[in-house]
C-alpha positions as CSV (number, residue, x, y, z in Angstrom):
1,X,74.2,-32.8,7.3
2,X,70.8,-33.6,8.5
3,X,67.7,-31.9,7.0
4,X,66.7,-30.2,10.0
5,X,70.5,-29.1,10.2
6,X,70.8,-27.0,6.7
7,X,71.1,-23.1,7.6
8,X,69.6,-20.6,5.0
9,X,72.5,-17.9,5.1
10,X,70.5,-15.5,3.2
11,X,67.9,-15.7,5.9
12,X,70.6,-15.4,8.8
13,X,72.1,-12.1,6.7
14,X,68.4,-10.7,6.6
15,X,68.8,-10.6,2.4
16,X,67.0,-12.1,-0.6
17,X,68.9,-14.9,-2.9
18,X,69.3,-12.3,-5.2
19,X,71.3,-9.6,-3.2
20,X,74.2,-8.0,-5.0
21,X,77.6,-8.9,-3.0
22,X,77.4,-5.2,-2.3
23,X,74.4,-6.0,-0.2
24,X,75.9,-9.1,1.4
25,X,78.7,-7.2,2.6
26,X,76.5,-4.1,4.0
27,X,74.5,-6.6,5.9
28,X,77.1,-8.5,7.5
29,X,79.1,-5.3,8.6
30,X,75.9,-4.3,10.3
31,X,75.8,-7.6,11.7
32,X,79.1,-8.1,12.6
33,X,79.0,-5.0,14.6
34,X,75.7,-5.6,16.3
35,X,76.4,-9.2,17.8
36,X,80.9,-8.8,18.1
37,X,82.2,-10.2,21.0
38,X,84.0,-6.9,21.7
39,X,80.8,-5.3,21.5
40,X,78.8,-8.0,23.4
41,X,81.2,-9.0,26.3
42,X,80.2,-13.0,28.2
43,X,77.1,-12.7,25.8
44,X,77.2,-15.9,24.6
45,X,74.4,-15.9,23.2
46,X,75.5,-13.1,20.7
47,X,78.9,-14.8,20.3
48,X,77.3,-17.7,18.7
49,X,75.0,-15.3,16.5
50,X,78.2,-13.6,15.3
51,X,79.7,-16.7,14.3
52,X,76.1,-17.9,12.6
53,X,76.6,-14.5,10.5
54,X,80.3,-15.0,9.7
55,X,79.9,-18.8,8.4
56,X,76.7,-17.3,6.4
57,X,78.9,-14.4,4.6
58,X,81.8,-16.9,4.5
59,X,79.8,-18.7,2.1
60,X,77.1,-16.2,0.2
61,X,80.4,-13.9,-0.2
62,X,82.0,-15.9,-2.2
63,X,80.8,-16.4,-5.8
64,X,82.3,-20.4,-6.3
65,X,80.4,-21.3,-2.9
66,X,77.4,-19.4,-3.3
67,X,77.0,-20.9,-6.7
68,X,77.2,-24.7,-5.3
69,X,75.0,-23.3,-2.1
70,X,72.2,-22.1,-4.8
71,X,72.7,-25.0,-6.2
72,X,73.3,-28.0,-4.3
73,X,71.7,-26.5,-0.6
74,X,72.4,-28.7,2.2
75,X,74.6,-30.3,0.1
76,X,76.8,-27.3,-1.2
77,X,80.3,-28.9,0.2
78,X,80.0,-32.2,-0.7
79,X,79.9,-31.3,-4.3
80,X,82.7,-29.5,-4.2
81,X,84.7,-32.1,-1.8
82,X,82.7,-35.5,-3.2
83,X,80.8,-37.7,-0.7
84,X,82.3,-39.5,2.1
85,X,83.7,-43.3,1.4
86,X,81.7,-45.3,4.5
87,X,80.2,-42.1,6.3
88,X,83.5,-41.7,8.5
89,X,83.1,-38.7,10.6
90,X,80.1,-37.0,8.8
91,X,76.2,-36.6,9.7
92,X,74.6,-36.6,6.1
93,X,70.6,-37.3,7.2
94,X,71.3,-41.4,7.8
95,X,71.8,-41.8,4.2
96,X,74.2,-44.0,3.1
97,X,76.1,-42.4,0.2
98,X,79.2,-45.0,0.2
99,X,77.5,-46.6,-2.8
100,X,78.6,-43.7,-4.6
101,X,81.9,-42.5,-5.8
102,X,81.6,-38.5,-6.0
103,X,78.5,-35.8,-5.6
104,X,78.1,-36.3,-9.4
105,X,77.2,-40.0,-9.1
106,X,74.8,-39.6,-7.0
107,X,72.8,-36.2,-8.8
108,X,73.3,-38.0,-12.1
109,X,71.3,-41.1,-10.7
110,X,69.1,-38.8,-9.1
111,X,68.0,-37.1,-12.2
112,X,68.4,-40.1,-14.5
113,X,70.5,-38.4,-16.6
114,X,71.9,-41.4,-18.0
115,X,69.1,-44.1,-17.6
116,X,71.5,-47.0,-16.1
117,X,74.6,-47.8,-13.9
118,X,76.7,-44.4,-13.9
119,X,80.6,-45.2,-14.5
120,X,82.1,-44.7,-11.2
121,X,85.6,-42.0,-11.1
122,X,88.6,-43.7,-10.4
123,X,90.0,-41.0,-8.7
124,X,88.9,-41.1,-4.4
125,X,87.9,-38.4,-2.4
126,X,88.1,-38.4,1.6
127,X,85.9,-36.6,3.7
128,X,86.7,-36.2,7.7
129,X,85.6,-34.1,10.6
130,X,87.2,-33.1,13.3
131,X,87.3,-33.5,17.2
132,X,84.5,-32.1,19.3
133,X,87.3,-31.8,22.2
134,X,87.9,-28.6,23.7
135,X,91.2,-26.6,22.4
136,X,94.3,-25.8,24.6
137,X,93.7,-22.5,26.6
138,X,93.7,-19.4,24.4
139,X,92.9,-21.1,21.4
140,X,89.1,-20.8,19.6
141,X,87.0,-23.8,18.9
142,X,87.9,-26.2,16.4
143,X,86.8,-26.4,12.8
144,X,85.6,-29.2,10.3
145,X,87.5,-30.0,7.7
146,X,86.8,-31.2,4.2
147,X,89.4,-33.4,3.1
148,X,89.9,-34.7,-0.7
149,X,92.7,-36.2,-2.6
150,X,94.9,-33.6,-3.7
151,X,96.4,-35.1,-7.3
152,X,94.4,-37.9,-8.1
153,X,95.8,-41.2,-9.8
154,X,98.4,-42.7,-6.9
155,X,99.2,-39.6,-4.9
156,X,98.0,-39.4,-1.4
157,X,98.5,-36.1,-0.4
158,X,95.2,-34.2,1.2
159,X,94.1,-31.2,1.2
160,X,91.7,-29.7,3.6
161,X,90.7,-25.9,4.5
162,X,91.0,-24.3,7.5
163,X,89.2,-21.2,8.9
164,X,90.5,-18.9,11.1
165,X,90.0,-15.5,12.9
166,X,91.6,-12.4,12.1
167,X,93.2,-12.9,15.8
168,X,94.4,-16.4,15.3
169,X,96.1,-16.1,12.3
170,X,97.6,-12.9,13.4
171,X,98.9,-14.4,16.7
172,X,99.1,-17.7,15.4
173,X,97.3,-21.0,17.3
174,X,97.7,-24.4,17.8
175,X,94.5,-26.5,16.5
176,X,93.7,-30.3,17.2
177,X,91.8,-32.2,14.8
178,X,91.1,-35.7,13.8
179,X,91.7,-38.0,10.7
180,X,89.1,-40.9,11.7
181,X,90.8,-42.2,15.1
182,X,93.8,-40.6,15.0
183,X,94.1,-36.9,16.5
184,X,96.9,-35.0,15.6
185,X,98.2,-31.1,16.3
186,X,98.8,-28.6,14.0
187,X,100.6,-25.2,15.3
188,X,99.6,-22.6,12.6
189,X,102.8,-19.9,12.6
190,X,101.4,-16.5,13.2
191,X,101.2,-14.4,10.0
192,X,98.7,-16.6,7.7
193,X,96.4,-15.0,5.1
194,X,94.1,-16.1,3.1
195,X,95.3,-18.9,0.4
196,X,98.1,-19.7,2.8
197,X,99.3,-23.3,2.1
198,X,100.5,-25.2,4.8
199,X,102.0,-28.6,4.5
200,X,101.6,-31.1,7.4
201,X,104.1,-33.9,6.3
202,X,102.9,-37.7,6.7
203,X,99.5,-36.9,7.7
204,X,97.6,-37.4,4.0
205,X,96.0,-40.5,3.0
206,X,98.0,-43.7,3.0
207,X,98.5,-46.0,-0.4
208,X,96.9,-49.0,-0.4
209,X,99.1,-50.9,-2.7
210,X,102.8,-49.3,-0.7
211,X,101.3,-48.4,2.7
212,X,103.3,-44.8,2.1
213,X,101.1,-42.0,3.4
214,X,101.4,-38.5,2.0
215,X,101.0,-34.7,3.4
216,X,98.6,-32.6,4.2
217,X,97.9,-28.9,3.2
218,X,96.2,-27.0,5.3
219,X,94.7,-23.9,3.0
220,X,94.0,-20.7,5.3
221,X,90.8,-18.7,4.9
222,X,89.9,-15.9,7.3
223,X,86.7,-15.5,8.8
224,X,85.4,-11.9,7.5
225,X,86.1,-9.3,10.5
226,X,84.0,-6.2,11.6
227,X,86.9,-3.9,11.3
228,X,90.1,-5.0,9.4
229,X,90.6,-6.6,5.7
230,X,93.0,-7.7,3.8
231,X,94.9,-6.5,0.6
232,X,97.8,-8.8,0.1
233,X,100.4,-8.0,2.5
234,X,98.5,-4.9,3.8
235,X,96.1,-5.0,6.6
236,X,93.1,-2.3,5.4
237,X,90.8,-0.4,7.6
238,X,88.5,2.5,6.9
239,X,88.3,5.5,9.4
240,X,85.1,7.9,9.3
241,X,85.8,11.2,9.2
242,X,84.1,14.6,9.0
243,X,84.0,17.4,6.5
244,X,85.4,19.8,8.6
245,X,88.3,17.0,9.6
246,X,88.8,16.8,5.8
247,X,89.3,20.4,5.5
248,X,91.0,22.1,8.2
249,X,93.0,18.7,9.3
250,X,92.6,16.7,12.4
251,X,94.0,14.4,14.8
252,X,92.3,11.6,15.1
253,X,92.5,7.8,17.0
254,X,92.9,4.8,14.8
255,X,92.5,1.5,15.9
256,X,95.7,-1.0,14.9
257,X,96.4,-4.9,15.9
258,X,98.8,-3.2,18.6
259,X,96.2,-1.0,20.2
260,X,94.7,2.8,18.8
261,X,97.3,4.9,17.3
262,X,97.1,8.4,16.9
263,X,97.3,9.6,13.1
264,X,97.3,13.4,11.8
265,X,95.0,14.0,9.1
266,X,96.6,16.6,6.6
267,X,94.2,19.3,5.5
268,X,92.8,18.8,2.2
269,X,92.8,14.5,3.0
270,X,89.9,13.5,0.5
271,X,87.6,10.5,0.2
272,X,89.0,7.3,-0.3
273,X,92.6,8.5,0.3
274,X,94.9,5.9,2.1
275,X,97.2,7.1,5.1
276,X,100.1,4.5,5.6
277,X,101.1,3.1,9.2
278,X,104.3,1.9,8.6
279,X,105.0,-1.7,10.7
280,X,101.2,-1.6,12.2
281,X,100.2,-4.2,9.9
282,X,100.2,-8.8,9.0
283,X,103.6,-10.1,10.4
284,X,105.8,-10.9,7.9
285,X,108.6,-13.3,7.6
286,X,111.7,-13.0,10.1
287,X,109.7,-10.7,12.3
288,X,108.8,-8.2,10.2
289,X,105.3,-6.6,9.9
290,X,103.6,-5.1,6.8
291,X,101.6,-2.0,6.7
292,X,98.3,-0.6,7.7
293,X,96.1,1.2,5.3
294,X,93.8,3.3,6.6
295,X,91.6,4.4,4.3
296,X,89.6,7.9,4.9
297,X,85.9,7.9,4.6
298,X,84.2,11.4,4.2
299,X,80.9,11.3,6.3
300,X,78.7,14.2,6.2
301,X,76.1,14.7,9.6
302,X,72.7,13.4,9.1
303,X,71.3,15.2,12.3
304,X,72.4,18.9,12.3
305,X,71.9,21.6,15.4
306,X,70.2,25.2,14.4
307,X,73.6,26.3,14.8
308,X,75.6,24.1,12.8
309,X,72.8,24.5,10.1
310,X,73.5,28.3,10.2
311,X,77.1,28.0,9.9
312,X,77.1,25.4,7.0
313,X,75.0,27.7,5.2
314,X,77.3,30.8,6.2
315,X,80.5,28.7,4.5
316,X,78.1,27.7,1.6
317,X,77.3,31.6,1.0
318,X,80.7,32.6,1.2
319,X,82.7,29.6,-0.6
320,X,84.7,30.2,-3.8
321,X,85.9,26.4,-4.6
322,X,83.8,25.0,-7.0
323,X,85.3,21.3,-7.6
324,X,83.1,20.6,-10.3
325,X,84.4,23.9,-12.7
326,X,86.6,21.6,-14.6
327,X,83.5,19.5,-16.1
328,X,82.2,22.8,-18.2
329,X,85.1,21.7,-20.6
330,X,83.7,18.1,-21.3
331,X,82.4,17.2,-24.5
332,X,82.0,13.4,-26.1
């Protein structure tokens, strides 16, 4: 990566280098729903804003990568993945890093930590990007890859991560790379989450002493959505809801992978309680799907009318439930 290329994601989220991860998240979700392509139909212009703030959260979200980030700056991935052998495939400023073995060759001789010739790692990493070529029809843009030697010593296996959306590993998609001039095809099943491993066999690095080439793993992460998380096999949302909902019940719309659904809030539902939809959720094996949790979010009105001030204050007059009456019995 060029100099003039290197993003400041903290700047991008609109927080300092310090922000909590409860900040992060707070900002992106405002993001996120400000510049969504459901929100911002054709825009392009906002679509490539969202995915500026997705790759930024991707990273600052994430306590390993935001550690090397803080650290390392433009050069966050390579010292996690180890510098590319001959500059195949990658744009690092017209610097030739090929003299060096790994990211810590090259800091160490940067900061003379060791005063002479730094011992070189026998162990090789691999670095490739992939194709700037267009995907099939119906399938997103294609992502780079950071590819490194999976077991050191004589194995060739690779392993690279792939991001996708929420929609593409639901659904799943077909994505087109390239390992320096070959291009190959990878149909990701639908149904991947986050740490999925999948194994592309004959497509890792080839041995130089038996010509044998190993696999590739492909490790899923999921670029952060607006709406839906996920909790192991459990897609998650949260829902809104008011006080009077909460008390008297309610029937409300809930949003699914499927389309809304309407659920039926009991009376009584308090904050943070989880409703299950039962087969709404992340496809499972042999055509099963998980769950949907929708989590219920108490939200009182910030802007009241004269006469929903007057009734509030009626209810508050006349209530007898006191959910605090328990706490007169606490003592240390």
């Amino acid at each position: 990566m060029a100099a003039t290329d290197f993003k400041d994601y903290y700047a991008i989220l609109g927080v300092s280098k310090t922000a909590s991860p409860e900040e992060i998240k707070q900002a992106f979700r405002k993001l996120a729903r400000k510049y969504h392509p459901d929100v911002n139909p054709n825009n392009k212009q906002a679509e490539a804003r969202f995915k500026e703030v997705s790759e930024a959260y991707e990273v600052v979200s994430d306590s390993d990568k935001r550690k090397k980030y803080d650290q390392f700056g433009q050069y966050w991935k390579q010292a996690g993945e180890g510098f590319p052998s001959g500059g195949v495939g990658a744009d690092m400023g017209n610097f030739d890093f090929s003299q060096y073995g790994n990211f810590d060759e090259f800091i160490n001789e940067l900061l003379g930590r060791f005063g002479g010739a730094t011992p070189r790692s026998e162990r090789q990493s691999y670095s490739y990007s992939t194709s700037s070529r267009s995907a099939p029809s119906g399938f997103a843009g294609f992502n780079d890859f950071g590819f490194q030697d999976a077991g050191g010593g004589t194995t060739q296996d690779s392993e690279a991560t792939i991001t996708l959306t929420f929609a593409e590993a639901f659904n799943g998609v077909q994505k087109r790379f390239s390992l320096g001039n070959e291009t190959i095809d990878v149909r990701i099943p639908s149904g991947a989450k986050p740490g999925t491993r999948l194994r592309v066999r004959g497509k890792g690095q080839i041995n130089p002493m038996t010509q044998q080439r190993g696999d590739l793993y492909l490790k899923v992460e999921l670029t952060p959505h607006s709406f839906f998380q996920m909790e192991g096999d459990n897609l998650v949302c949260e829902v809104a809801i008011t006080p009077d909902e909460a008390t008297l019940g309610a029937s409300i719309d809930v949003p699914t992978p499927d389309g809304s659904v309407n659920v039926k809030l009991p009376a009584g539902v308090r904050s943070g309680q989880s409703l299950r939809l039962r087969g709404k959720g992340w496809p499972l094996a042999k055509g099963e799907r998980g769950d949907q949790l929708v989590k219920v979010a108490i939200v009182p009105p910030k802007d009241l009318s004269q006469q929903e001030r007057e009734y509030y204050e009626k209810i508050r007059a006349i209530r007898t439930y006191n959910p605090r009456s328990h706490l007169n019995q606490v003592r240390l």
